[in-house]
N, C-alpha and C positions, 0 to 999 in steps of 0.2 A: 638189755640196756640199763646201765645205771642213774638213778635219780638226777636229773639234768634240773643245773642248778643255771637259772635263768641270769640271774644280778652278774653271777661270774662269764655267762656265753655271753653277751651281751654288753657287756664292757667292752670287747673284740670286734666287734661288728658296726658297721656304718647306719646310723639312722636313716629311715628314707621316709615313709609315710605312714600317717596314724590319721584313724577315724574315732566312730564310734565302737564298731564292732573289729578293725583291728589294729595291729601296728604291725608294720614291716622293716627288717636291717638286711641287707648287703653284706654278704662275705667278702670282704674286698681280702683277706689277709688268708685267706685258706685254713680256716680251721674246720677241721676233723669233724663229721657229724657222730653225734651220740649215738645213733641206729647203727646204723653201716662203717662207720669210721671213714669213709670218702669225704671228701672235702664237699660242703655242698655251696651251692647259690646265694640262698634267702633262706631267710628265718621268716614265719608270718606268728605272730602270736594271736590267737582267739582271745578276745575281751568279752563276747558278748555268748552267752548259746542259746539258741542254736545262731549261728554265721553261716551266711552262704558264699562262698569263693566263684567267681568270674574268671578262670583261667584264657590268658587270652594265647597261649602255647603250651604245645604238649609237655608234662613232666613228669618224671618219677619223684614220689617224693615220702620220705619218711617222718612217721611220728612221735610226737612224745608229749607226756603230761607236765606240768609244773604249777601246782597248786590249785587244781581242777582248771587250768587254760589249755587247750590244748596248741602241740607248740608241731608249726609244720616247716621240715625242712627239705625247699626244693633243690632237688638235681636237673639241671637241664638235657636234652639229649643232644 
């Protein structure tokens, strides 16, 4: 995977919810995940470590860093 440049993914992406420990955007527009090249779901950005995630449905989902955050991009089944 190449260096996933957050400011430019995320320009593309729909805002939906931020805390403390994360922020989450909506692919509403189908772009390509940096891991896999499938289009994925959600972007979750980690702000805090350690974060612990509450999945409330099953997912596959791919990761990547961008500036020691880790950055998770879910696939639905």
């Amino acid at each position: 995977m190449d260096d996933v440049e957050l400011d430019e993914l995320v320009s593309a992406l729909t805002p939906r919810e931020e805390n403390r420990a994360l922020k989450t955007y909506q692919n509403t527009v189908s772009v390509a995940c940096p891991a896999c090249g499938d289009p994925f779901d959600d972007l979750v950005v980690c702000k805090e470590n350690p974060t612990s995630l509450n999945l409330s449905q099953q997912l596959d989902f791919c990761v990547g860093v961008d500036d020691d955050r880790a950055l998770i991009f879910t696939h639905k089944r």
